[in-house]
N, C-alpha and C positions, 0 to 999 in steps of 0.2 A: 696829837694829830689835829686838825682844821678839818671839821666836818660841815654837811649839810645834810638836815636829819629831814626826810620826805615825810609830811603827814602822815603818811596810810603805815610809818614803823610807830610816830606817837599812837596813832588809833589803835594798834594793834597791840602795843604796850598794855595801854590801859583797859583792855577788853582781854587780855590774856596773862594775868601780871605773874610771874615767875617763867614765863616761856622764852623764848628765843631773842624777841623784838625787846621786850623789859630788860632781860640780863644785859644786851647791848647797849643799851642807853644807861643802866645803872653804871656799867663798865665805863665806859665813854666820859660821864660826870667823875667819875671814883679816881680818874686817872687825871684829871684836869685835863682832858680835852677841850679845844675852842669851840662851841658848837657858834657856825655860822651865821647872820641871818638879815632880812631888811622888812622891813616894814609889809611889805606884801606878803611874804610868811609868816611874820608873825597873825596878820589878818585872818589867813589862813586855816592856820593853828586853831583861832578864837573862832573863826566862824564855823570849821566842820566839829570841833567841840564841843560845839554848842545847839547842834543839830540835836533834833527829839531824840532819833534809834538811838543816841548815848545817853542817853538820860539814867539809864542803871546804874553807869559806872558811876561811883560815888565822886559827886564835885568837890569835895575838898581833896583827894587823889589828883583829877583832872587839874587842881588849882594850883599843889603841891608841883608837878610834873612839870608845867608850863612853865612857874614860878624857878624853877632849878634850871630848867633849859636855859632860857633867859637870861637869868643870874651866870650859866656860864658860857653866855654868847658873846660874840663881837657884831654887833649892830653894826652894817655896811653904809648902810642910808643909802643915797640912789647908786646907783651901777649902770654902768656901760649895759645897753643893749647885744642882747645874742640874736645873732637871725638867721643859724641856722634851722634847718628842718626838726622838727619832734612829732613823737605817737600822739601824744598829750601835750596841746597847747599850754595847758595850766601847770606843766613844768618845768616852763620855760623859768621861769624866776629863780628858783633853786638852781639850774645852769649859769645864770648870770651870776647868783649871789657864789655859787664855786667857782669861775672865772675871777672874778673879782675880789677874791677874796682869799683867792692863791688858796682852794682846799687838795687837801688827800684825795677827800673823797664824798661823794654823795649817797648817803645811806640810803634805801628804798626797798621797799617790797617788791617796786617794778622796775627791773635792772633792764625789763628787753626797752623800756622806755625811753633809756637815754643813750646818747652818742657814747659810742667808745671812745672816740680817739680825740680826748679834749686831754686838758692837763689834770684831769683827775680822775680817779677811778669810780666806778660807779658798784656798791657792793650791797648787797643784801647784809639781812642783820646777822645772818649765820657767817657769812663770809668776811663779817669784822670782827665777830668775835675772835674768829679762824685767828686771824692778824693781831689780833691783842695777844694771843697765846703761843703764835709764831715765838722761838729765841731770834734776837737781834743778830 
């Protein structure tokens, strides 16, 4: 699958590790999934990562995680512009890097936050795993 993984499933990963948001992104890597991305997610990534309230989570974890994403992303570089409407402006990026980038699907905690009806689905980390376990 061609994914785009919303922040708030890494934070959630690593602030929860064996839970819902982790087992999907371990799944996702495990299978050779493309995880999406461009440069303004990965900023992203680095900067809410790097915020104080995570500081518990142990940063060689946080370094490991980003480091694998990464490692099995396809870096988009710049993308065509979306200008449709969104809840969250600061979602707009991961919209375009899935456009652009011909995904499945945008993974996210905040499924009410994006458009339905584009060319990819928008699913929480329960409802990919759901689809990993789905028979073909």
């Amino acid at each position: 699958m061609r994914l785009v993984i919303d922040t708030n499933v890494i934070v959630a990963a690593l602030l929860t590790p064996g839970r819902t948001p982790d087992r999907a992104l371990a799944v996702a890597l495990a299978r050779g999934d493309t995880l999406l991305h461009d440069a303004r997610i990965v900023e992203e990534y680095r900067d809410v990562l790097a915020r104080p309230k995570f500081r518990r989570v142990d940063p060689a974890r946080t370094a490991a995680l980003l480091a694998s994403l990464l490692a099995h992303g396809e870096d988009l570089g710049v993308v065509a512009p979306w200008v449709g409407a969104l809840i969250d402006a600061d979602d707009r990026a991961f919209v375009e890097v899935a456009l652009a980038g011909r995904a499945d699907a945008v993974v996210t905690g905040n499924t009410r936050h994006y458009p339905t009806d584009l060319a990819f689905a928008v699913l929480s980390p329960t409802e990919l795993l759901a689809r990993f376990e789905a028979p073909y």
